[in-house]
N, C-alpha and C positions, 0 to 999 in steps of 0.2 A: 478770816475766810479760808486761808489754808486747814485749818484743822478741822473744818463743816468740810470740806472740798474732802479731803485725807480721809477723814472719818466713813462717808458715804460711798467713797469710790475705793477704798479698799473691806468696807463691810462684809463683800461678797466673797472674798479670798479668805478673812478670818474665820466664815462660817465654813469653810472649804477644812483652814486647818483644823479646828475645832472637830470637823464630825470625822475627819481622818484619824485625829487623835485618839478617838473611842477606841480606835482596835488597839492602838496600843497601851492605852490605860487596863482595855478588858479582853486582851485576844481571847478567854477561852467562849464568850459566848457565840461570835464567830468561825473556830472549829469545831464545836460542836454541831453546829448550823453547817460547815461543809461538810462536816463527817456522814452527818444525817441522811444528806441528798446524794449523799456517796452507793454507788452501789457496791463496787468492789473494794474492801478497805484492803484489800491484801497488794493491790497496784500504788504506783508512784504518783498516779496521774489521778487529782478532784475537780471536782467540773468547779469550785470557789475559788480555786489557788489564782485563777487568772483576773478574778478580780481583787483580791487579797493585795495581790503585786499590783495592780495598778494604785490601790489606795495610798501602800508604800511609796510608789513614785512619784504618784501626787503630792503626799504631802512633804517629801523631799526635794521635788523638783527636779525630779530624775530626767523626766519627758523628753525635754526639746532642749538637748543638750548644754554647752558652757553655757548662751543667751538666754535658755529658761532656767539657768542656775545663776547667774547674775542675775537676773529679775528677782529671783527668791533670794539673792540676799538685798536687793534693794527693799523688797515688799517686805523682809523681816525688820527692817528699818523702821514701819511705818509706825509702829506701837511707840518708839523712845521721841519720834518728832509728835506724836499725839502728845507724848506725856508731856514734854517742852513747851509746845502751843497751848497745850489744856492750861500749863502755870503759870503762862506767857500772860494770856484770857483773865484766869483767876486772880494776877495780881493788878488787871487794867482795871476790872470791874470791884474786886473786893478791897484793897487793899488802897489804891489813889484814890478812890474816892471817900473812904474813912479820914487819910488824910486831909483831903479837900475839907472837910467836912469840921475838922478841928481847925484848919486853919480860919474858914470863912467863923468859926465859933470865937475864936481870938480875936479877930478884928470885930468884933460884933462887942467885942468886952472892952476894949481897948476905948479909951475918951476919946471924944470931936476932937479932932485939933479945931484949937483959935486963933480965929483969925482980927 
């Protein structure tokens, strides 16, 4: 139940990192997109840059200072306790019951005892 629980209830923060991430896998299609709607390239100031820096701070957890920086390294957390429960899961379901399954096969082989 933790890892159903984990999985669904931090879903929405991974899709948070994930689409933040684009700008930094592809910044230039993003400047060229502010540069665009830019009227003056000769100034310091693009009407993009303020959201640019927000996607930054989202996806570092700049925001809401130490307490939304400790949440982000808890919630970084969440991917290595999936991957623990995922194997935790994978060996209840695949793996004990292979066993079981030879065992109950052995005693199935095994003589009556007489009595």
């Amino acid at each position: 139940r933790l890892h159903n629980a984990l999985g669904i209830w931090t879903l929405a923060l991974i899709f948070i990192w994930a689409i933040t991430a684009v700008y930094f896998s592809f910044p230039d299609p993003f400047e060229w997109t502010i540069d665009y709607f830019d009227n003056d390239l000769t100034d310091g100031e693009r009407p993009g840059d303020a959201f640019v820096r927000a996607l930054v701070n989202l996806h570092f957890g700049r925001s809401w200072g130490m307490a939304g920086k400790l949440a982000w390294v808890a919630f970084g957390l969440v991917p290595a306790v999936l991957f623990v429960t995922g194997c935790i899961r994978w060996w209840v379901r695949v793996v004990r019951r292979r066993g079981a399954g030879a065992a109950i096969a052995d005693r199935a082989a095994e003589p009556a005892p007489s009595i």
